[in-house]
C-alpha positions in Angstrom: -2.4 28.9 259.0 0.7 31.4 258.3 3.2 30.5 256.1 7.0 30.8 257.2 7.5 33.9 254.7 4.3 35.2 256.7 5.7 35.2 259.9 9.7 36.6 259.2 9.7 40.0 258.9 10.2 41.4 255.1 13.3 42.6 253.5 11.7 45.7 253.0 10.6 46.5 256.2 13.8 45.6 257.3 15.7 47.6 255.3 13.4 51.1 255.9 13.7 50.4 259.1 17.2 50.0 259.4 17.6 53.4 258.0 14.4 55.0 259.8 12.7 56.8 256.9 8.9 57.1 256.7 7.0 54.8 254.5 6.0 57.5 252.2 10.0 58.5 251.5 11.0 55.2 250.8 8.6 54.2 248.8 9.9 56.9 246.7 13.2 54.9 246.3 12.1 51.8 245.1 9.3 53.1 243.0 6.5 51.9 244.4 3.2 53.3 245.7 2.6 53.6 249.8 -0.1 51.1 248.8 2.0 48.4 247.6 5.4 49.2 249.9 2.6 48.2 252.9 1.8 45.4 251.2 5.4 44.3 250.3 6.3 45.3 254.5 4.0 43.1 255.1 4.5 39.9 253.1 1.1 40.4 251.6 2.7 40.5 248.0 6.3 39.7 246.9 8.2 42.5 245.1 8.7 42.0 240.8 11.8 41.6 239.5 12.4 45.6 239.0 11.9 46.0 242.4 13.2 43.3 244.1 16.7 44.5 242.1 16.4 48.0 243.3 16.1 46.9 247.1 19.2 44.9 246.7 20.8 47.7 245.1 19.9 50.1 248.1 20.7 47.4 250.3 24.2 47.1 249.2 24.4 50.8 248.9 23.3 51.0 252.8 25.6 48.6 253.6 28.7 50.7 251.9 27.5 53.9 253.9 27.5 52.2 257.1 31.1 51.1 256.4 31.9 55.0 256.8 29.4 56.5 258.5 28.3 55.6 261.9 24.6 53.5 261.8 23.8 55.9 264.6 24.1 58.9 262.0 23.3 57.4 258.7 19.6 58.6 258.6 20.7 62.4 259.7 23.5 62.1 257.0 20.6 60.7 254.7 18.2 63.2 255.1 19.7 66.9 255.7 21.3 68.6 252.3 24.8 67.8 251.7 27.2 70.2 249.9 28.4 67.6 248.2 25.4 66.9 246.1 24.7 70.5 245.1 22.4 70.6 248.1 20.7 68.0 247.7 19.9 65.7 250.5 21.5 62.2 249.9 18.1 60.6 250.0 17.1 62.8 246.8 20.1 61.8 244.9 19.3 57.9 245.2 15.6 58.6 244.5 16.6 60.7 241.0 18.4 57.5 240.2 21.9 59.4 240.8 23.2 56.7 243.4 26.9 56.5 241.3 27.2 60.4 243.1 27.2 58.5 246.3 29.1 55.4 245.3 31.8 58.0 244.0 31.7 59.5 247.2 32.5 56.0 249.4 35.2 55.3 246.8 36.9 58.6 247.4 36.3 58.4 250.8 37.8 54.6 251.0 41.1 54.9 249.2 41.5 58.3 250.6 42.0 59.4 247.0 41.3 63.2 247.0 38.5 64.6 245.3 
């Protein structure tokens, strides 16, 4: 017998999905091994505390981007190197723990205060 939390599809997988990036790449943003994002996709284990608050944290931080950048061209934006981040794709910066570059960035970009 499966369990509700069995059967509705994880936040995880949800979220990586949303934003198209391979297992292996995202795992790189929560920390966690491919190993254990599977299992956390997956409902097979439920995520600590440490990473449970980083997927809300890229949660909201997904949710921002999409305020500004169309869905259809978040994951392009995510992935390709941005001038704006000395080159660095997007993705990198949140994975070096450097998010507050792109929550700058949305602030700037919102009050159309110039940088």
């Amino acid at each position: 017998m499966t369990t509700a939390t069995q059967q509705s599809e994880s936040p995880v997988r949800k979220l990586r999905d949303e934003i198209h990036i391979p297992r292996r790449v995202f795992s790189r943003l929560l920390p966690v091994s491919e190993r254990l994002l599977a299992d956390l996709e997956t409902n097979k284990r439920d995520p600590s505390e440490a990473v449970q608050r980083r997927l809300n944290e890229l949660e909201r931080l997904i949710t921002a981007l999409k305020e500004i950048i169309d869905p259809e061209y978040l994951t392009k934006w995510l992935t390709e190197p941005n001038d704006a981040f000395d080159g660095l794709k997007p993705i990198e910066v949140i994975e070096r723990g450097e998010s507050d570059r792109i929550w700058r960035m949305i602030y700037f970009i919102e009050s159309g205060v110039p940088s």
